[in-house]
C-alpha positions as CSV (number, residue, x, y, z in Angstrom):
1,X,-16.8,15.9,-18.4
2,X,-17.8,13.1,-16.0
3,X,-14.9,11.9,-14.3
4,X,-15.3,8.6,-12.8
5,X,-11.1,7.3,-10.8
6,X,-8.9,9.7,-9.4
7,X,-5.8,7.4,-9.9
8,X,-2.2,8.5,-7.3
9,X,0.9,8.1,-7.7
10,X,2.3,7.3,-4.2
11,X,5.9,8.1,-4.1
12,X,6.2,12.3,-4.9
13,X,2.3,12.4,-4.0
14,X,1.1,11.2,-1.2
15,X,4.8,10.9,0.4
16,X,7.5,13.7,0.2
17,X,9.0,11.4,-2.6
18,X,12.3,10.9,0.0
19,X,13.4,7.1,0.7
20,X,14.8,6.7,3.6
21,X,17.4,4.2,4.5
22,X,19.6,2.7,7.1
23,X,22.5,0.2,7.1
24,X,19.3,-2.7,6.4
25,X,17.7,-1.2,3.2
26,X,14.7,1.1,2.9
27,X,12.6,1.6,5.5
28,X,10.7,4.5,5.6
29,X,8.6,6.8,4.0
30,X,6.6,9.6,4.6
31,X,3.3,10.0,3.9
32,X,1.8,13.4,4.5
33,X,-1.4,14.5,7.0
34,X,-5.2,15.6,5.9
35,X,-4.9,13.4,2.7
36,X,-7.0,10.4,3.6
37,X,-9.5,12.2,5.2
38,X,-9.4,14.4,2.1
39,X,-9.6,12.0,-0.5
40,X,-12.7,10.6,1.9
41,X,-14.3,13.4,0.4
42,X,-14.5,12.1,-3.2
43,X,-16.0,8.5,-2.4
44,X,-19.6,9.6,-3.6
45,X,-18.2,11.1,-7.0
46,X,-15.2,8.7,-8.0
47,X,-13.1,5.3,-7.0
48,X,-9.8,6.3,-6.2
49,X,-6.7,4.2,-6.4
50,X,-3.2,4.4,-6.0
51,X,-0.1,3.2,-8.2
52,X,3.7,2.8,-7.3
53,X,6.5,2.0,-9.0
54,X,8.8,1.5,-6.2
55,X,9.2,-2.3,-5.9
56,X,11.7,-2.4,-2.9
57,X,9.4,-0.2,-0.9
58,X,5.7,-1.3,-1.7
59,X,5.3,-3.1,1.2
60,X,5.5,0.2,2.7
61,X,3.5,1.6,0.8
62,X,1.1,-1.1,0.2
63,X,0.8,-0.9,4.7
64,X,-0.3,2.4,4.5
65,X,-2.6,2.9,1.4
66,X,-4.4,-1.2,1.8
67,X,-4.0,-1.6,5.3
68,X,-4.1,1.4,7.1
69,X,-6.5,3.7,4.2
70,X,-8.4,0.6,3.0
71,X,-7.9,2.1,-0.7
72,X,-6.6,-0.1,-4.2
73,X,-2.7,0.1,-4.5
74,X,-0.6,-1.9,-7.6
75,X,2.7,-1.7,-8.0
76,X,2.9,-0.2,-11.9
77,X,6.5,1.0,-13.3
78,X,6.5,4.1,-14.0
79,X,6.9,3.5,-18.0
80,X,4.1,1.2,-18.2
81,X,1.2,3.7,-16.7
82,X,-0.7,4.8,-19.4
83,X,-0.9,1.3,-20.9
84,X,-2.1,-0.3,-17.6
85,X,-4.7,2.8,-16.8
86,X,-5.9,2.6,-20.7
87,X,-6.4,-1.2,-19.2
88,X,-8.5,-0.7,-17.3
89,X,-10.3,2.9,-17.7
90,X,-11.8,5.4,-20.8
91,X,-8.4,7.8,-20.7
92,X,-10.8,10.6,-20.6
93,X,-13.1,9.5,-17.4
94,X,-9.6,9.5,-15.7
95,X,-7.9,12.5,-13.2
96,X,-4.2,11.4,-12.4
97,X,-1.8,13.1,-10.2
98,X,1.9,12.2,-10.5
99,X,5.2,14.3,-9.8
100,X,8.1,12.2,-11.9
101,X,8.9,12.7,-15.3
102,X,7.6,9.8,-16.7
103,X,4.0,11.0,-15.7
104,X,3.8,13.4,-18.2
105,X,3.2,10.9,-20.6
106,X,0.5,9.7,-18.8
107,X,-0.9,13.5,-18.3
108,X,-1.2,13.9,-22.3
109,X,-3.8,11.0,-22.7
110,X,-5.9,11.3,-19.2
111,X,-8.9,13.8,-18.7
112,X,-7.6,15.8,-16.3
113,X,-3.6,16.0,-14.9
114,X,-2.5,17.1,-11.4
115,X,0.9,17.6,-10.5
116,X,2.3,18.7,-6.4
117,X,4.2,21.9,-7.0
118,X,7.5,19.9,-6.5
119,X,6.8,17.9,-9.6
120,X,9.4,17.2,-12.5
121,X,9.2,20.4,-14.5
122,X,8.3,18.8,-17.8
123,X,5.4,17.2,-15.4
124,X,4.1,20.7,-14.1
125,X,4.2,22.1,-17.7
126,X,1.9,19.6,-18.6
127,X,-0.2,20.0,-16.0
128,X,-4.0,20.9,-15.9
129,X,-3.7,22.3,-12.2
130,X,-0.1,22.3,-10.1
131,X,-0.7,22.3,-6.5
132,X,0.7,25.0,-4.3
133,X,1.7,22.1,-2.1
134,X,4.6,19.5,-2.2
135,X,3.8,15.9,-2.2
136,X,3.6,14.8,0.8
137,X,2.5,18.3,2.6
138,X,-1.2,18.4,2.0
139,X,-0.5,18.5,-2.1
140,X,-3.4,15.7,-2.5
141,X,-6.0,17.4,0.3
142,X,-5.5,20.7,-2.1
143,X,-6.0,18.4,-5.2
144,X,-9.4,16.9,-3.5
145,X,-10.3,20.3,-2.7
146,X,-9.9,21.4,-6.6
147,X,-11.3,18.5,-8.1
148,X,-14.6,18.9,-6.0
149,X,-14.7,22.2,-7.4
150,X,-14.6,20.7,-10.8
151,X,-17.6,18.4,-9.9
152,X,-19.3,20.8,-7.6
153,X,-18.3,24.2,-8.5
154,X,-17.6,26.1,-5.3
155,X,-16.1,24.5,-2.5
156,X,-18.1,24.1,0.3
157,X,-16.6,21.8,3.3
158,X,-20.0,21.3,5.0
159,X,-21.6,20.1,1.8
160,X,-18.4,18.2,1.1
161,X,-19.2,16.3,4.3
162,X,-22.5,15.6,4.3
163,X,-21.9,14.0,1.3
164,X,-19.1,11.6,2.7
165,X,-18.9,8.7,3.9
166,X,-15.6,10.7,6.1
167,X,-17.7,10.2,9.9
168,X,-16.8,6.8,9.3
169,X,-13.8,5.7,8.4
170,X,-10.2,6.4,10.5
171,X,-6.7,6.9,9.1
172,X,-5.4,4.5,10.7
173,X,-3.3,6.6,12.7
């Protein structure tokens, strides 16, 4: 199967799924290391975009996935993924990783289902490949690393490089 988006969650995937408040509302979140450059790694295979439900903090995460990644983000709830990804993509040319229960609904229709080890458990039994990671601790750089084996067969870093575009670009650290 030729897979053509690697669609993310954000919140649960690429952060630890924590929000983190003080006396003025949310304000943080955190976003785990190695996963940009990671998912750099993908560029000559797939587009790759990100989704969030979290309306209160998508500024957030609209700074660090838009500004500071330079990668797609829109806000989608979390009840109305499949119908927006069936949108816009063949449901079978897609990979989606998402942690929260309502994402197993979308990993029964997609081509291929990630979930971070922390996942909702009716999320990880749905699962085509669970990460040994928690979102937000390298689960997505593990995911990239796994889906290039789909593609490639065996890993092989050096490869994975010279085939990126990685030398590049700059998290934005």
């Amino acid at each position: 199967m030729a897979y053509k988006v690697l669609i993310l969650d954000v919140d649960g995937v690429m952060t630890d799924g924590g929000f983190y408040y003080s006396e003025n509302g949310k304000v943080f979140k955190k976003f785990g290391p190695d996963d940009n450059d990671a998912l750099s790694l993908l560029d000559p295979y797939m587009e790759i975009r990100f989704i969030s439900g979290d309306k209160r903090g998508f500024r957030i995460s609209e700074k660090r996935i838009k500004r500071d990644m330079k990668r797609k983000i829109d806000l989608v709830s979390t009840i109305n993924r499949l119908s927006w990804i069936d949108e816009r993509y063949n449901l079978s040319e897609v990979i989606y990783m998402g942690d929260g229960i309502f994402d197993s609904l979308v990993f029964d229709k997609v081509g291929y289902s990630i979930a971070p080890s922390n996942s909702n458990q009716l999320t990880i039994d749905k699962a085509k490949y669970v990460t040994k990671r928690n979102g937000g601790d390298r689960a997505v750089a593990e995911a990239v690393v796994h889906v290039l084996e789909l593609i490639n067969g065996k890993f092989d870093l050096s490869k994975a490089l010279s085939a990126s575009s990685i030398n590049q670009r700059t998290d934005g650290m």
